[in-house]
Steps between C-alpha positions, in 0.01 A plus 500: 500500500430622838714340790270348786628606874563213687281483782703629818434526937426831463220427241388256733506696786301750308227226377447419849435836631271591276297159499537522878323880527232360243383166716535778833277718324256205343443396851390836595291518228277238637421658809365790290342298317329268758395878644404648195324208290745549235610148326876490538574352167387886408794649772745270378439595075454833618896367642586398203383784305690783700787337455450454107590734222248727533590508883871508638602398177609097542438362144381126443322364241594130496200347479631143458657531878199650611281187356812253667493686830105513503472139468737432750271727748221347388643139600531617864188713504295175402690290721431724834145540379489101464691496839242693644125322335327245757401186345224485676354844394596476101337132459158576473618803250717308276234419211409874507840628504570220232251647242568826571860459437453353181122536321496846716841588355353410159195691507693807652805453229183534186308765648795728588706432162170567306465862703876561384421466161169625422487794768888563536589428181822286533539195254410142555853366655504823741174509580526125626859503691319837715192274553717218590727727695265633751254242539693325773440575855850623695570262803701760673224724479221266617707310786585906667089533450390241630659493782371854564158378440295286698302359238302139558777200466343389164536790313883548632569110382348569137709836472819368651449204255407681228779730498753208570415302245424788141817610508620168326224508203549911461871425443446237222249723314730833535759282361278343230404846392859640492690222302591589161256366189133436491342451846394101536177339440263566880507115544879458450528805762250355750707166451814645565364692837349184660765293377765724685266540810454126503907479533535819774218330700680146494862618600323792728371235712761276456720671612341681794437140665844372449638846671241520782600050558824585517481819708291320748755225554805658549624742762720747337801637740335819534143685454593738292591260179113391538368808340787515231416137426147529440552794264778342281210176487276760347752625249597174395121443438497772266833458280375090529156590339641783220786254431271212448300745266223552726342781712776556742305812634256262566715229644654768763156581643374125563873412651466759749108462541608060607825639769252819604198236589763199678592610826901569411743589785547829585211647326446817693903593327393331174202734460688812623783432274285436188321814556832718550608343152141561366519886641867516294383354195193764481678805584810396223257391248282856537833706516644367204133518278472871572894501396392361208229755417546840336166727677570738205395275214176397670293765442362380180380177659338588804173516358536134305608398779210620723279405242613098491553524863083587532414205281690265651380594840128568410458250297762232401559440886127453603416257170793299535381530909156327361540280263804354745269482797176361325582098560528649845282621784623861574245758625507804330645713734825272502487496103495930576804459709714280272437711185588811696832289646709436163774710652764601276917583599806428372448172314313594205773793469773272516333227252444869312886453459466149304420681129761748587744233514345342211551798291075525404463794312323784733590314834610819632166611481339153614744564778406887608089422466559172750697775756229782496232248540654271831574850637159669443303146587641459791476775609143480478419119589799453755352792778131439386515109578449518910223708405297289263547220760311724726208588270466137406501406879794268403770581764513169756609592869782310605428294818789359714838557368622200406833326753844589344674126527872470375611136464887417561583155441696273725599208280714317770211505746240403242292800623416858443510844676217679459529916602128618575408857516142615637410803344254723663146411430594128507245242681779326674562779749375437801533087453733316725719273346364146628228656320663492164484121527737433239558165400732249624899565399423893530534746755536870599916493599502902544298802536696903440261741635615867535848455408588199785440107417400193742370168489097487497286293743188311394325819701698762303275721330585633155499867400437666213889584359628219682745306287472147564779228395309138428724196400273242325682156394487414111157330518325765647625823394180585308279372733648711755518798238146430430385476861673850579361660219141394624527630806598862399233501247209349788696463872514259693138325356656494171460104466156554572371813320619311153770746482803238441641158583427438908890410503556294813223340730225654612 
């Protein structure tokens, strides 16, 4: 029997370099790829790859801690992308996204499976767990696009949605397909999936209001625990759903979508912090999949694999695209868009890992088709989307950036401190601040301009990249928050031009 090393500094010391030189040299990935239009998920397998076996040699073929170590990634990619979705620009979606996510995932799941078998040749049980595999849309992979991509608010809330919310059905089906012994009756597997949403959705929500009450109410000692707090809420939402048997994938995204949409403390931190995590979790989840990959076995499934990948973009993507949008009014050029926008990363390759684990006879191959298709797909759809935006005339101009306002409670005072930035094309340059009118119980307390501070006058006038310091008493904070937000989207006649809430009197 072969003795185990016990784990020592020096090993530790040599874990960190190396994980240290790979995040260094992730991060300047991205800059080539924000240059080059490459989608970094590509850099960072291409990571993982070189520094597999057929690379510099570093075997690893555990594909149970790959599947562990994906879904933990995937916890904190979904919460930062539920951090990240506006309320406000997701509600009109959310019966789209809802269909799509589920009757589109259907339709998408048949039509694929059915190209596996007849065209690919691969039995029933593999031919489904690929359809099932890649018919979910990556939220990494749509939350870096879209925010690249100026598309019209509607079609970002029914994407953002959509790829939020199928990761929770796609993981019941894999799993359904995978077990060992007949595959259940359709109707005991659609009962199972909404039965398990059903749960996520109730604890999701849940819990996200109890964190975001609670976060709201009491001052922690310092700012920094805000961010740390608000991802451990999300966590718990997830390990709370999968415990209670439910869609814990699910659960995550709708915690984080309640504390993303309620006006926490701190937010500007919170949302930096959850995207550092959400960079991390990408780059180790990529690295370790093309560590998990051996390039030399995949020559005999490139072409399935380009093959399937064809259907299900030319075909599965845009029916399941139209039969989930027909209850709904969607022009056609948005129904173009949409079918064209199923992007594809690292989550179907990591669920690819789930029949692996479950020891599915040919899951290696199941495994190597899923690879050669995400890479090849998006390599095509990811660099292509911007364009196709531009053909269909769907790209929406941004008009006035929107004011950065960080909230820091000060629960002794029963008031707030808001910190107001005005970026450079914002309406309230140029407005004094007795114009701002805010309401009773707030006012402008400082003004840093160039590097020096002082106390405003009513006759000050504000600057674009002024920072502005506001403290607003409980009652009023978001009137005062609303007020300042109308005047750097329409100046100083804000209350008038129907822009926002008049704040204080006229």
């Amino acid at each position: 029997m072969r003795k185990v090393r016990p784990l020592t500094v020096h090993h530790l010391n040599e874990l960190l370099l190396v994980c240290s030189l790979v995040l260094l040299v992730a991060v300047a990935a991205v800059r080539i790829s924000s240059r080059s239009g490459l989608p970094t998920l590509l850099l960072y397998l291409g990571m993982g790859v070189a520094l597999g076996s057929d690379g510099l040699g570093v075997t690893f073929n555990n594909a149970e801690l790959t599947q562990v170590i994906g879904y933990a990634a995937l916890v904190v990619i979904l919460a930062e992308g539920g951090l990240g979705t506006k309320w406000r620009e997701i509600k009109p979606a959310l019966p789209t996204a809802a269909v799509l996510s589920t009757a589109g995932v259907a339709v998408s799941v048949g039509v694929t499976a059915a190209a596996a078998h007849h065209v690919v040749g691969l039995d029933w049980r593999q031919a489904l767990i690929i359809g099932a595999v890649v018919s979910s849309t990556d939220a990494a992979a749509v939350f870096s696009v879209l925010r690249k991509v100026p598309l019209p608010k509607r079609l970002t809330g029914i994407l953002e949605a959509e790829s939020g919310f199928n990761d929770a059905p796609v993981v019941i089906l894999v799993v359904a397909f995978s077990s060992q012994g007949p595959i259940d009756h359709w109707y005991v597997v659609i009962g199972e999936i909404a039965l398990e949403l059903a749960i996520g959705a109730v604890v999701g929500l849940a819990i996200g209001w109890l964190g975001s009450y609670g976060l709201r109410r009491v001052a922690l000692p310092a700012s920094g625990l805000y961010p740390i707090a608000v991802m451990a809420i999300a966590v718990v939402a997830y390990a709370g759903g999968a415990l209670a048997h439910g869609s814990g994938f699910l659960a995550v995204y709708l915690a984080a979508l309640v504390m993303g949409n309620a006006k926490l403390p701190h937010w500007p931190a919170t949302r930096g912090f959850a995207e550092g995590l959400g960079w991390i979790a990408q780059i180790g989840m990529f690295v370790l999949l093309g560590l998990l990959v051996t390039p030399h076995e995949l020559a005999d499934d490139i072409w399935p694999a380009i093959v399937v990948g064809l259907v299900l973009t030319v075909v599965a993507r845009p029916v399941s695209v139209m039969v989930s949008t027909m209850p709904f009014r969607v022009a056609w050029r948005e129904k173009a868009l949409l079918s064209w926008a199923g992007l594809r990363g690292a989550v179907p390759i990591v669920l690819a890992t789930i029949p692996m684990v479950g020891a599915v006879p040919d899951s290696r191959r199941v495994f190597n088709i899923v690879f050669v298709l995400v890479i090849v797909y998006t390599l095509v759809q990811g660099p292509t989307l911007p364009w196709l935006a531009t053909r269909l005339r769907l790209e929406e101009t941004e008009g006035t950036s929107d004011l950065g306002i960080e909230s820091a409670p000060l629960e002794r005072l029963r008031g707030h401190l808001l910190s107001v930035s005005i970026p450079k094309d914002s309406r309230m340059h140029g407005v004094e601040v007795a114009e701002l009118r805010l309401p009773p119980g707030a006012a402008v307390t400082l003004v840093v301009r160039d590097g020096s501070s002082f106390v405003p006058l009513p006759s000050t006038v504000l600057r674009r990249g002024d920072e502005l310091l506001v403290v607003a008493t409980d009652p009023v904070r978001d009137a005062a928050e609303q007020r300042l937000r109308a005047v750097g989207r329409g100046g100083k006649l804000a209350g008038w031009l129907g822009t926002g809430a008049a704040g204080g009197d006229g």
